[in-house]
N, CA, C and O atoms as CSV, one atom per row, in Angstrom:
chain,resi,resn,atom,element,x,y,z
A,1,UNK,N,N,10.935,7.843,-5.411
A,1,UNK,CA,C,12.047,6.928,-5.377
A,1,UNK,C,C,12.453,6.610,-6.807
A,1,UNK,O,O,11.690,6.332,-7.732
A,2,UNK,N,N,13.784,6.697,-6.838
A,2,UNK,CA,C,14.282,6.237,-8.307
A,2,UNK,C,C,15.085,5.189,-8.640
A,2,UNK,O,O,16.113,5.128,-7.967
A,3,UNK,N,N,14.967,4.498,-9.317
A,3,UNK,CA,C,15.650,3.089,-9.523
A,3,UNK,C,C,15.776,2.837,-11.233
A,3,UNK,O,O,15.409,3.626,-12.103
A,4,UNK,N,N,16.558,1.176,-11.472
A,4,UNK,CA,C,16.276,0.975,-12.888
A,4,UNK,C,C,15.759,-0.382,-12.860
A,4,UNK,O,O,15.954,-1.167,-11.933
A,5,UNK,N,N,14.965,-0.673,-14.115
A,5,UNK,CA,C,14.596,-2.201,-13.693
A,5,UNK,C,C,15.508,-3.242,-13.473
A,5,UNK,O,O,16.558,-3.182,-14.113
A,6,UNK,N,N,15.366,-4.025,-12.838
A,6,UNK,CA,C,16.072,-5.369,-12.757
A,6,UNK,C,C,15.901,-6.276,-13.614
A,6,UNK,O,O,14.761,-6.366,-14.071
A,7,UNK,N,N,17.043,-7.318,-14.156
A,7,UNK,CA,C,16.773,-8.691,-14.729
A,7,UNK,C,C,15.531,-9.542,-14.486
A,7,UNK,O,O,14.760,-10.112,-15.258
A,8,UNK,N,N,15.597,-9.430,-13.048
A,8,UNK,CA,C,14.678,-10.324,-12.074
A,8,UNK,C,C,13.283,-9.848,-11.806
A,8,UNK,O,O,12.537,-10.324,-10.950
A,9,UNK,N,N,12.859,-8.357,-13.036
A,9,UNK,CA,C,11.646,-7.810,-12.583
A,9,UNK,C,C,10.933,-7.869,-13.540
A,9,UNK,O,O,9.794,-7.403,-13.556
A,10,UNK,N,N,11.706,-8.688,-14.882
A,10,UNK,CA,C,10.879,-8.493,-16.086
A,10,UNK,C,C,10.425,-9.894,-16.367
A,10,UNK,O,O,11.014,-10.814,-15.799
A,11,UNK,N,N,9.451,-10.143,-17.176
A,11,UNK,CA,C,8.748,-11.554,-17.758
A,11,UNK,C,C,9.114,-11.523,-18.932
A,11,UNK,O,O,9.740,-10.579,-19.414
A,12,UNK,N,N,8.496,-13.393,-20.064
A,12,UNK,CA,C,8.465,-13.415,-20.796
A,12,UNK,C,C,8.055,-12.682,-22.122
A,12,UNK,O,O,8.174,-13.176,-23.243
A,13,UNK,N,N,7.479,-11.242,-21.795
A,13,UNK,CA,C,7.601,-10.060,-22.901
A,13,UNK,C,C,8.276,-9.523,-22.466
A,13,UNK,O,O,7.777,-8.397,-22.475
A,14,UNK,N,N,9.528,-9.438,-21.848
A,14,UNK,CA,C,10.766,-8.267,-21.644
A,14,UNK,C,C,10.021,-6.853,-21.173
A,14,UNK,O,O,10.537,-5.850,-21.666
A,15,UNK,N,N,9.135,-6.674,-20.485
A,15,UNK,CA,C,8.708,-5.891,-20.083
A,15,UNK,C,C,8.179,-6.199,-18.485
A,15,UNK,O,O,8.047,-7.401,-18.254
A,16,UNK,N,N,7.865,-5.297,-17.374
A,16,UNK,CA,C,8.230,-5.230,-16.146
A,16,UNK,C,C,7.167,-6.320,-15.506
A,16,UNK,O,O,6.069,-5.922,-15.895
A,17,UNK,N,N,7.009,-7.285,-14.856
A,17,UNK,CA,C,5.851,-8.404,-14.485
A,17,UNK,C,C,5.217,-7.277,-13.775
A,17,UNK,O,O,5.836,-6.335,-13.280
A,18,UNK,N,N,3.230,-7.528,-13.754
A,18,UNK,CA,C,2.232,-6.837,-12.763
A,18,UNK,C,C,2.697,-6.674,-11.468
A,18,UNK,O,O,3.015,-5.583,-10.992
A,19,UNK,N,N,2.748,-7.843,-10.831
A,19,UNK,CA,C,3.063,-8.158,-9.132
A,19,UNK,C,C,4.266,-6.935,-9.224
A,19,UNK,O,O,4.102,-5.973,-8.473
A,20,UNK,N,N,5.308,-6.943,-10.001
A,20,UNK,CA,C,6.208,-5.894,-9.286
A,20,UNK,C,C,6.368,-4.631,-8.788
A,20,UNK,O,O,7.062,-4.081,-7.934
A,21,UNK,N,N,5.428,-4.304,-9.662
A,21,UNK,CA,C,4.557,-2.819,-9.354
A,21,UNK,C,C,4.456,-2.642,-7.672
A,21,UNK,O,O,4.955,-1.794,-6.931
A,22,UNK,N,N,3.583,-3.823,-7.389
A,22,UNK,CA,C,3.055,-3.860,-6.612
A,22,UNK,C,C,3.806,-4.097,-5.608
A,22,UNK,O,O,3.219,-3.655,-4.620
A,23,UNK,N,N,5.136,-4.715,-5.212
A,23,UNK,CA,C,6.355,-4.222,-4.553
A,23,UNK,C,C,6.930,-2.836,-4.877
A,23,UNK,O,O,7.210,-1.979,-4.039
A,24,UNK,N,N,7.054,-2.746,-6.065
A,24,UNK,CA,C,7.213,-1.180,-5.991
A,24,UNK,C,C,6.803,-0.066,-5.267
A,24,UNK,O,O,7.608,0.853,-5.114
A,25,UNK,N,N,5.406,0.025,-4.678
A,25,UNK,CA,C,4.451,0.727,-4.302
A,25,UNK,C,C,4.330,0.258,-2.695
A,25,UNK,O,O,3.979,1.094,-1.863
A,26,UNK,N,N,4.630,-1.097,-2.307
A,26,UNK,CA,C,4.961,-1.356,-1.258
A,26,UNK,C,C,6.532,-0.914,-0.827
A,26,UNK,O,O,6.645,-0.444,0.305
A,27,UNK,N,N,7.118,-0.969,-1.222
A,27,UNK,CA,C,8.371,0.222,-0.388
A,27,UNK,C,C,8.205,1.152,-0.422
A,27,UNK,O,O,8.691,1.795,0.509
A,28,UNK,N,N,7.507,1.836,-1.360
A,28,UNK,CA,C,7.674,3.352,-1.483
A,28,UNK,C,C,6.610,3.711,-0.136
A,28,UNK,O,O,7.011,4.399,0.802
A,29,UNK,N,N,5.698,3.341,-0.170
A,29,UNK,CA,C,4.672,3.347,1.095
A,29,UNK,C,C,5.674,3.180,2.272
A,29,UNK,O,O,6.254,4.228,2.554
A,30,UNK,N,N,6.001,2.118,3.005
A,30,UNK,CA,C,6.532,2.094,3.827
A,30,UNK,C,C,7.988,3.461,4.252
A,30,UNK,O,O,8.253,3.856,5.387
A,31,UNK,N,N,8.485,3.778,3.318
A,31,UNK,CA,C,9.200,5.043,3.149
A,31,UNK,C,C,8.688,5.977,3.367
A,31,UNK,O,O,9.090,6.796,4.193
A,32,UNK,N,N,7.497,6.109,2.563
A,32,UNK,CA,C,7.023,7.826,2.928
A,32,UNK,C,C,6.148,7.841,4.142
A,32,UNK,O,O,5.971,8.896,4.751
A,33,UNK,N,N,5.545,6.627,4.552
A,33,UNK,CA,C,5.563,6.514,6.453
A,33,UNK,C,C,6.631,6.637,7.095
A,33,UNK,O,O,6.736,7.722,7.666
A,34,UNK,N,N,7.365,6.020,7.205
A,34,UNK,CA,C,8.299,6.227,7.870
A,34,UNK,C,C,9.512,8.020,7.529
A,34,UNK,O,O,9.978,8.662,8.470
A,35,UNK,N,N,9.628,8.225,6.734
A,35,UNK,CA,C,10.051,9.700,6.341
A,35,UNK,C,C,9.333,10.652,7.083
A,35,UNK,O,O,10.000,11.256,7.923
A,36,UNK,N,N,7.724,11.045,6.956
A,36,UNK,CA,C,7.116,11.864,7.098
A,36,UNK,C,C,6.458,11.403,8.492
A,36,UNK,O,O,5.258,11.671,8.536
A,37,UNK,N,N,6.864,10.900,9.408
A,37,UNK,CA,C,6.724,10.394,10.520
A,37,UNK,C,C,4.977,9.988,11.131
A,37,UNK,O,O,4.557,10.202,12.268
A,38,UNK,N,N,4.180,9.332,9.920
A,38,UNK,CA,C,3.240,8.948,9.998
A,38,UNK,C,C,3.125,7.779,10.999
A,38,UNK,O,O,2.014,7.399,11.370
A,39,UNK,N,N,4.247,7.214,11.432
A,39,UNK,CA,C,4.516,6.117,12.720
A,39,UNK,C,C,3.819,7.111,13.660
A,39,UNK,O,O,2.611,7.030,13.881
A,40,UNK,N,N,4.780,8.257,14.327
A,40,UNK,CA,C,4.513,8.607,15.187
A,40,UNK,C,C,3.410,9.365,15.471
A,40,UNK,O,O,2.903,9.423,16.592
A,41,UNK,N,N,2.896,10.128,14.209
A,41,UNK,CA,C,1.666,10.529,14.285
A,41,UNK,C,C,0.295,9.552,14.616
A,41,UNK,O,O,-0.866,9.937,14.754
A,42,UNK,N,N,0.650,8.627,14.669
A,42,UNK,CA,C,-0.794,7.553,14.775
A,42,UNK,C,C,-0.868,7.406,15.710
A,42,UNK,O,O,-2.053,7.213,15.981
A,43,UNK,N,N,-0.130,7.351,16.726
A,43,UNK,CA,C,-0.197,6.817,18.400
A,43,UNK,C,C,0.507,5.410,18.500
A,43,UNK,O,O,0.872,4.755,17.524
A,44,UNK,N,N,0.644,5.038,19.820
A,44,UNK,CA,C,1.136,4.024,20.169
A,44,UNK,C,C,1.178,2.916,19.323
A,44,UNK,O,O,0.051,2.852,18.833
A,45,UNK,N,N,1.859,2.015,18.888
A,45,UNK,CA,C,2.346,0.575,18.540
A,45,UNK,C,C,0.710,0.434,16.973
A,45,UNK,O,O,-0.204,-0.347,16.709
A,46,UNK,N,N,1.258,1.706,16.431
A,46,UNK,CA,C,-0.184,1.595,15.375
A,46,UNK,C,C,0.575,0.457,14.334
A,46,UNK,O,O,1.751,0.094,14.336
A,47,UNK,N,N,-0.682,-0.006,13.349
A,47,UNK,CA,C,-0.669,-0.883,12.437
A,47,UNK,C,C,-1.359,-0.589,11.696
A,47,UNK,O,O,-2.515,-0.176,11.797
A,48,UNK,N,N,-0.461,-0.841,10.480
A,48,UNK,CA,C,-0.891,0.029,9.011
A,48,UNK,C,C,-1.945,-0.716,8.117
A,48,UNK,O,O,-1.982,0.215,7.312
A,49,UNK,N,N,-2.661,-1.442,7.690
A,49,UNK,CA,C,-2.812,-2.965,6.841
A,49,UNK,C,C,-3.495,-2.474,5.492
A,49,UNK,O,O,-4.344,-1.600,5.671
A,50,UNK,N,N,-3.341,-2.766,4.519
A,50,UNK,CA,C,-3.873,-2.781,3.005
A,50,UNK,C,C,-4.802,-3.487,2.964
A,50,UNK,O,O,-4.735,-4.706,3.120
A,51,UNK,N,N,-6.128,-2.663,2.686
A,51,UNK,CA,C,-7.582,-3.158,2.624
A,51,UNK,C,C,-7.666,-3.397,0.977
A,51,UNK,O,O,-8.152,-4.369,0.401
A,52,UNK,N,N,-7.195,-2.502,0.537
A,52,UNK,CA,C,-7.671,-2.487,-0.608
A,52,UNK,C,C,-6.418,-2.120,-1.951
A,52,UNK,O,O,-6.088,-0.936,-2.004
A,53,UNK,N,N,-6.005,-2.713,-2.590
A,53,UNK,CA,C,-5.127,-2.390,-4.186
A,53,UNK,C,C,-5.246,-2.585,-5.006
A,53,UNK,O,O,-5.710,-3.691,-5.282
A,54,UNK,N,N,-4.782,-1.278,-6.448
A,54,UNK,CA,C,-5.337,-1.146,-7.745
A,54,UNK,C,C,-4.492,-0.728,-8.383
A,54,UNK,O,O,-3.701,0.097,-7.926
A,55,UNK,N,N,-4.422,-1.228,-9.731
A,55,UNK,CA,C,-3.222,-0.576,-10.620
A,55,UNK,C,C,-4.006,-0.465,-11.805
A,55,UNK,O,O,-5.092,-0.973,-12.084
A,56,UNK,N,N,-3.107,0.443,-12.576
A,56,UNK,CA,C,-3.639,0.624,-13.971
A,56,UNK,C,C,-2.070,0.793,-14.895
A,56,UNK,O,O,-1.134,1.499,-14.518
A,57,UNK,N,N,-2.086,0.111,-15.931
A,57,UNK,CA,C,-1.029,-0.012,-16.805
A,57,UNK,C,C,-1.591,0.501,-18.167
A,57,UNK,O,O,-2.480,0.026,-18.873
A,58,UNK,N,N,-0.634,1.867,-18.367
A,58,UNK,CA,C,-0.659,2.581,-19.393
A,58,UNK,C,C,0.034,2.680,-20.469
A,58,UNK,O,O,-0.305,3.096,-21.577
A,59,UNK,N,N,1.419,2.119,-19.953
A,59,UNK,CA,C,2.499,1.704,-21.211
A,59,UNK,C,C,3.770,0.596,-20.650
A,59,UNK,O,O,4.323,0.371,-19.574
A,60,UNK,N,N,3.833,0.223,-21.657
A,60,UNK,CA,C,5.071,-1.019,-20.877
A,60,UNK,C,C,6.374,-0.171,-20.461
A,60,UNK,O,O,6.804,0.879,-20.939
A,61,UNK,N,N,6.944,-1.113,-19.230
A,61,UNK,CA,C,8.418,-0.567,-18.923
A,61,UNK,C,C,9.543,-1.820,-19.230
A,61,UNK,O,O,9.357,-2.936,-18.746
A,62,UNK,N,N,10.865,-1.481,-20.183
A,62,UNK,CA,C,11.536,-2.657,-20.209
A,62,UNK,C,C,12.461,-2.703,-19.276
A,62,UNK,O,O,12.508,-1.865,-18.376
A,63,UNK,N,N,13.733,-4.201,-19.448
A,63,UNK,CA,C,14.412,-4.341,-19.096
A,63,UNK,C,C,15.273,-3.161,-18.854
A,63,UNK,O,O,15.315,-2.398,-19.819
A,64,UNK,N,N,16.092,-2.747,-17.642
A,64,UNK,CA,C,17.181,-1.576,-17.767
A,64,UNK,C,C,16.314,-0.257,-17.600
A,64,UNK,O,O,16.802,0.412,-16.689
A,65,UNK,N,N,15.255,0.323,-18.132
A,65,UNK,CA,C,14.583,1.434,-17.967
A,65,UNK,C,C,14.812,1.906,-16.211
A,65,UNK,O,O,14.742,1.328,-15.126
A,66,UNK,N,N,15.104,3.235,-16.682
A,66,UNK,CA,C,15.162,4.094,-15.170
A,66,UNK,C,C,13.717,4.948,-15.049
A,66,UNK,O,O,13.147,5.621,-15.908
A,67,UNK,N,N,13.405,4.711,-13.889
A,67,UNK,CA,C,11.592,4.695,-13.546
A,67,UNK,C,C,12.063,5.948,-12.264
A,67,UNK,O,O,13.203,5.937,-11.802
A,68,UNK,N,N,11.527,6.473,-12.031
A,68,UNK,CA,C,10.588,7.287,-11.309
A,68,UNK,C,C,9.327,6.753,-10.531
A,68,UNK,O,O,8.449,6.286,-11.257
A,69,UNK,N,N,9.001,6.741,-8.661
A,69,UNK,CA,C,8.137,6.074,-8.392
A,69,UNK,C,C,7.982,7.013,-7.606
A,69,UNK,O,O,8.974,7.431,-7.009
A,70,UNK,N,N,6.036,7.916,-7.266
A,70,UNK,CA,C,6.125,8.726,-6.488
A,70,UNK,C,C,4.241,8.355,-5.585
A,70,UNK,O,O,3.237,7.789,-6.016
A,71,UNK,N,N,4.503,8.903,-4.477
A,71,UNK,CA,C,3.195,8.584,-3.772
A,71,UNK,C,C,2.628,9.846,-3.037
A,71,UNK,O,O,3.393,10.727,-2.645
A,72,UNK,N,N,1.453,9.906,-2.883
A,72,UNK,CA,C,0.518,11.053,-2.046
A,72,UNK,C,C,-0.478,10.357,-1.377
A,72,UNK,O,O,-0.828,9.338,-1.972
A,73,UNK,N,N,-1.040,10.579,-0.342
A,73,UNK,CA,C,-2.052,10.613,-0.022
A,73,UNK,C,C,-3.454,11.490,0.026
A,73,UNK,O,O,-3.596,12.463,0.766
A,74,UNK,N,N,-4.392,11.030,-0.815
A,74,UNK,CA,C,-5.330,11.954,-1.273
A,74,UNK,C,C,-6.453,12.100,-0.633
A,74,UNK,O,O,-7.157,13.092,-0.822
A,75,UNK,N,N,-6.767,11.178,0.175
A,75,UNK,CA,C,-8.462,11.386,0.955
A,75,UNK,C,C,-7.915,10.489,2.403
A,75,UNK,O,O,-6.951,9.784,2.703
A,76,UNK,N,N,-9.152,10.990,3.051
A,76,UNK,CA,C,-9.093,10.210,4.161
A,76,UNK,C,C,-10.586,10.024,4.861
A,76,UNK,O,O,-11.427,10.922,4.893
A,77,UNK,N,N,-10.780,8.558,5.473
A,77,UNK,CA,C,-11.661,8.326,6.296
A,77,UNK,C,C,-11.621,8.462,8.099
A,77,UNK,O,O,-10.822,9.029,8.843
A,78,UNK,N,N,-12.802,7.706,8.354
A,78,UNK,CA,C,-12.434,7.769,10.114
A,78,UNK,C,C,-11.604,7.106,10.464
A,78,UNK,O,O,-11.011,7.419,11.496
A,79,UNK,N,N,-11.156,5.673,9.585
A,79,UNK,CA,C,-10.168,5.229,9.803
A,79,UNK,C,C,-8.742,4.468,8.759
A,79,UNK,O,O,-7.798,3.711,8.987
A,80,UNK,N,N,-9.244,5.138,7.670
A,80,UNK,CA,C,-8.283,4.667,7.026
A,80,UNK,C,C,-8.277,6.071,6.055
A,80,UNK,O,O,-8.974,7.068,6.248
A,81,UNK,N,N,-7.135,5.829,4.782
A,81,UNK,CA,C,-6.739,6.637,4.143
A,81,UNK,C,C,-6.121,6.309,2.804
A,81,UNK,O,O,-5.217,5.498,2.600
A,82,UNK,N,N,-6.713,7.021,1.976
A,82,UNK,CA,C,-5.870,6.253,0.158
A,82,UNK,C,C,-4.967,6.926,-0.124
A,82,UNK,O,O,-5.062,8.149,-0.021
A,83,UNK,N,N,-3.988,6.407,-0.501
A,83,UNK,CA,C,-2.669,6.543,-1.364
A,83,UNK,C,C,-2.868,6.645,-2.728
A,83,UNK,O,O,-3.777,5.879,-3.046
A,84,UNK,N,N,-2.415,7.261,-3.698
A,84,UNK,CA,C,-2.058,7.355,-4.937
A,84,UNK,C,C,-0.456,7.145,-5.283
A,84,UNK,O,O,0.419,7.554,-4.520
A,85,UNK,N,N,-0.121,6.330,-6.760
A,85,UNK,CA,C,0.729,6.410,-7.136
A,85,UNK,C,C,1.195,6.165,-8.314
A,85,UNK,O,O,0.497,5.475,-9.057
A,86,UNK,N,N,2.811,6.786,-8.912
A,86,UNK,CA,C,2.304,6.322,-10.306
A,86,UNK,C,C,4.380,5.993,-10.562
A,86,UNK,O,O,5.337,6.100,-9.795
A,87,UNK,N,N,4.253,5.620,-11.889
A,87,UNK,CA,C,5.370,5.387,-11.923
A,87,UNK,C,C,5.826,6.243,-13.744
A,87,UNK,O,O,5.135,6.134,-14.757
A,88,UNK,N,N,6.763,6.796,-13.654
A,88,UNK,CA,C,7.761,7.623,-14.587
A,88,UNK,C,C,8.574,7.215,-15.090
A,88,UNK,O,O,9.654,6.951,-14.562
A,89,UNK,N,N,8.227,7.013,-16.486
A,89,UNK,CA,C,9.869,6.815,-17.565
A,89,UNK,C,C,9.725,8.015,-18.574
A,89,UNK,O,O,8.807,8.536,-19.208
A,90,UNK,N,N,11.229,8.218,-18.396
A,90,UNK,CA,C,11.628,9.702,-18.953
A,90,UNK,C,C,10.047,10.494,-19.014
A,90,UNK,O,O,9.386,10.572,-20.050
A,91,UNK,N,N,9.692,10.953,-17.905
A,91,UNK,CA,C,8.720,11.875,-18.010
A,91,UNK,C,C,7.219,11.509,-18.426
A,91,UNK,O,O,6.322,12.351,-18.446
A,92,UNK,N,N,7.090,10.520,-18.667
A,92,UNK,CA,C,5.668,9.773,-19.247
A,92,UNK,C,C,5.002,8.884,-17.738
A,92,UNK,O,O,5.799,8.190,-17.107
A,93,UNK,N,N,3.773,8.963,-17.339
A,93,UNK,CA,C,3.412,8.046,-16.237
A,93,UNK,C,C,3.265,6.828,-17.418
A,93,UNK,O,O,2.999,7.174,-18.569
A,94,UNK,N,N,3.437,5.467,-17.107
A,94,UNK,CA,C,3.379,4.629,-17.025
A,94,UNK,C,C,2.405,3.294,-16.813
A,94,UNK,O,O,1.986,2.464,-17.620
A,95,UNK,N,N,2.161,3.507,-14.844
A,95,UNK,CA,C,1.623,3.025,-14.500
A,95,UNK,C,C,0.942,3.730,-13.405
A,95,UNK,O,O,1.545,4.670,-12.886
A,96,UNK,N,N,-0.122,3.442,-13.017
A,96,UNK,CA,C,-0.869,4.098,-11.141
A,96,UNK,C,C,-1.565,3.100,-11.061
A,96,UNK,O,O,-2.072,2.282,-11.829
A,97,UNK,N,N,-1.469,3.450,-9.139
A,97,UNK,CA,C,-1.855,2.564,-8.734
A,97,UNK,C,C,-2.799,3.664,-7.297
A,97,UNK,O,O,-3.019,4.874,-7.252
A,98,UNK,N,N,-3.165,2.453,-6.247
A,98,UNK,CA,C,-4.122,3.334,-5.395
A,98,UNK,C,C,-3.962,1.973,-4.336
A,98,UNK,O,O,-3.953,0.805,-4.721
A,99,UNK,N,N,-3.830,2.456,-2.825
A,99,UNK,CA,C,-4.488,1.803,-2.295
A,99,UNK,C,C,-5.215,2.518,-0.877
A,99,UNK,O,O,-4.992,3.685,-0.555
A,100,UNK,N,N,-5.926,1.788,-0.269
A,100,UNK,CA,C,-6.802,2.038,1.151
A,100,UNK,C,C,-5.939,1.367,2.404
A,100,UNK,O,O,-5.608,0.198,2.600
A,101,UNK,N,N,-5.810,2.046,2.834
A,101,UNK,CA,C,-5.043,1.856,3.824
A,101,UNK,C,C,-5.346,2.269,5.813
A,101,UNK,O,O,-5.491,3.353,6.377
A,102,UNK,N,N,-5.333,0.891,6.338
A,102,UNK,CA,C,-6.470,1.007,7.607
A,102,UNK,C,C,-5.526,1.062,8.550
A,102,UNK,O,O,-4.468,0.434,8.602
A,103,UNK,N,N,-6.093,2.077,9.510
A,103,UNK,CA,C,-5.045,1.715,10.987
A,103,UNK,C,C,-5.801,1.487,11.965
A,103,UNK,O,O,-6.821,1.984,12.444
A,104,UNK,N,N,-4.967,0.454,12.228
A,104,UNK,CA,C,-5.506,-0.699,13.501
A,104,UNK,C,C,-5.066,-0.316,15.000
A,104,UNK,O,O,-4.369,0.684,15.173
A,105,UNK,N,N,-5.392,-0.949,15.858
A,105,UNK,CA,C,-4.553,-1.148,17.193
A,105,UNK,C,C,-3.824,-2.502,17.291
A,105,UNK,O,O,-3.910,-3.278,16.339
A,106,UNK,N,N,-3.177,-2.803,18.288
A,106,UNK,CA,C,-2.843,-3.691,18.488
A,106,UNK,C,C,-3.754,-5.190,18.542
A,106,UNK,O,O,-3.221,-6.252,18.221
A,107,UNK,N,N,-4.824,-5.126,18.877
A,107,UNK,CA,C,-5.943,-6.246,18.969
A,107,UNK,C,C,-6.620,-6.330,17.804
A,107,UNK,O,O,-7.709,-6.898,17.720
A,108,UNK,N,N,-5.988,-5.738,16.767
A,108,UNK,CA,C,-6.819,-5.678,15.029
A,108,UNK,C,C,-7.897,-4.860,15.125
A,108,UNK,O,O,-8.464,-4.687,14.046
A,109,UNK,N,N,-8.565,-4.065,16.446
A,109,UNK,CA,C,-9.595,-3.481,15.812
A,109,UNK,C,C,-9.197,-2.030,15.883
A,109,UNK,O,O,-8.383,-1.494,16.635
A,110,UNK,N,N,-10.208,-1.333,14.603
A,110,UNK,CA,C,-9.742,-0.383,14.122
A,110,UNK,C,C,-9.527,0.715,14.525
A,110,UNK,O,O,-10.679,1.107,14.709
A,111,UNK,N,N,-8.667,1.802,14.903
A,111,UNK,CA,C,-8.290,3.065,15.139
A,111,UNK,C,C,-8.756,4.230,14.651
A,111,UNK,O,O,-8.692,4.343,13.427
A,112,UNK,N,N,-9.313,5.338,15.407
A,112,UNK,CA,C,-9.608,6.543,14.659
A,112,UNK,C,C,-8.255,7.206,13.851
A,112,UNK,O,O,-7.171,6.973,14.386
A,113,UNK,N,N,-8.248,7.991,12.637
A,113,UNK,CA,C,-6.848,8.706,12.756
A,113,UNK,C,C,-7.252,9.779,13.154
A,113,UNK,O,O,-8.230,10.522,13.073
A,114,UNK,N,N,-5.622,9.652,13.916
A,114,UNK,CA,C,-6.045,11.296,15.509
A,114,UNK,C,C,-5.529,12.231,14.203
A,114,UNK,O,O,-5.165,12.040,13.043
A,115,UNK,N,N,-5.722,13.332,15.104
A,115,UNK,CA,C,-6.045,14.956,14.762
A,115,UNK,C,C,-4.460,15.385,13.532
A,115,UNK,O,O,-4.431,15.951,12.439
A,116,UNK,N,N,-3.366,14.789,14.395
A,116,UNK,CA,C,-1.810,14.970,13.731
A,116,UNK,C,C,-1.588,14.429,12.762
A,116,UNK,O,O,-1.074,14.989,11.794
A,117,UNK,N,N,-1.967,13.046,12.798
A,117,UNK,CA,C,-2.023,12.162,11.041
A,117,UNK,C,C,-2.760,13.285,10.094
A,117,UNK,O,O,-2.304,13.793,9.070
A,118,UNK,N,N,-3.894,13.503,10.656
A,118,UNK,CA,C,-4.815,14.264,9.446
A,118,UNK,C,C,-4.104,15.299,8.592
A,118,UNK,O,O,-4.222,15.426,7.373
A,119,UNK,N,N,-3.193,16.168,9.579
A,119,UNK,CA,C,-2.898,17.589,9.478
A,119,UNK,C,C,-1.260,16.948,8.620
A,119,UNK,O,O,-0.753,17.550,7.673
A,120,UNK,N,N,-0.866,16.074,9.028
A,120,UNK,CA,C,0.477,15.805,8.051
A,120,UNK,C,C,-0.305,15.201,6.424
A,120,UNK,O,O,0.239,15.221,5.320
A,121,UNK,N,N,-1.436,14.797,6.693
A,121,UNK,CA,C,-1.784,14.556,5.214
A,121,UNK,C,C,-2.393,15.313,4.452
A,121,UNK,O,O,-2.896,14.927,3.397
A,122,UNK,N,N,-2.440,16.688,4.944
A,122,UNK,CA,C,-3.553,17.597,4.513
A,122,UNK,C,C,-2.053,18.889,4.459
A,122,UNK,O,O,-2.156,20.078,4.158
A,123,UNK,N,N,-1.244,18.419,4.709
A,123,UNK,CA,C,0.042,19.598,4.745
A,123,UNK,C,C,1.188,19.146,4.055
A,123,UNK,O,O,2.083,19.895,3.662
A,124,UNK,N,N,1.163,17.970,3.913
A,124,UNK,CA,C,1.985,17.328,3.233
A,124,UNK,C,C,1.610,16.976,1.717
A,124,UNK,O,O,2.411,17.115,0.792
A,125,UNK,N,N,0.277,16.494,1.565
A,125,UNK,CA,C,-0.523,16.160,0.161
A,125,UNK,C,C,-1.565,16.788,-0.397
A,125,UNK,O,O,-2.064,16.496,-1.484
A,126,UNK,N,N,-2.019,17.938,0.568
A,126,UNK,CA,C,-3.163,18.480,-0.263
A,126,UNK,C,C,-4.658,17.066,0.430
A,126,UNK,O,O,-5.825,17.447,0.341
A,127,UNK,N,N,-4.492,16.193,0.789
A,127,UNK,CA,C,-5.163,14.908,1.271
A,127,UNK,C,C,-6.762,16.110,1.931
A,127,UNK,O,O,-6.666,17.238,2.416
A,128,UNK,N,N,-7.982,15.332,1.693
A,128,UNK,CA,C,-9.471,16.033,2.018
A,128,UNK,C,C,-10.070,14.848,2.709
A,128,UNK,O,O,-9.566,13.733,2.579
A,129,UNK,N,N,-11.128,15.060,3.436
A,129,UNK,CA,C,-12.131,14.215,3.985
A,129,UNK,C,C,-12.926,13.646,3.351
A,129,UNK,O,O,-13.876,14.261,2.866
A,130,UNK,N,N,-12.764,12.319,3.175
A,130,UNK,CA,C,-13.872,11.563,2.266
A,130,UNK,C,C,-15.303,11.459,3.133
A,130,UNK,O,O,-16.289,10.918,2.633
């Protein structure tokens, strides 16, 4: 996903606040579920939830900068699965981040991922069995 920063995304060093990242990485997630039809691959009325998030900041991004934001999924468990991601100005990463990501049922407890999730993350990302 490509965008430029906002007024409203930078802090008192004119450079991009932490937390935003972290919206950053939350749309882009929800996108590349929904794109690559990881809804429907999970089964019925699934639920996605963030166990776990991490970033790492490698160089500042300012005001106005046009970013580059891209995601994969790299491993997977019995029931959840990590994301990678990082963010691009003019060609330099920036920032990455990572999170764990669990699927539930409807009653919060946890879901195997069936056979089709696996094979879209293993065909789509290169994604292995942790």
């Amino acid at each position: 996903m490509a965008d430029r920063v906002r007024f409203g995304e930078i802090d008192a060093l004119n450079h991009v606040n932490n937390v935003v990242y972290l919206r950053w990485y939350e749309t882009l997630r929800v996108t590349y579920l929904h794109d690559y039809g990881i809804y429907e691959h999970a089964g019925p009325e699934p639920k996605f939830v963030v166990k776990t998030v991490g970033l790492d900041y490698k160089a500042e991004v300012h005001r106005g900068a046009s970013y580059i934001n891209v995601a994969r999924t790299t491993q997977m468990r019995n029931t959840s699965f990590t994301m990678q991601y990082a963010t691009f100005v003019d060609g330099q990463i920036t920032t990455t981040g990572d999170a764990v990501i669990v699927l539930l049922n409807a009653d919060n407890s946890k879901r195997p991922l069936p056979d089709a999730l696996r094979q879209t993350f293993i065909t789509r990302d290169g994604a292995v069995q942790a």
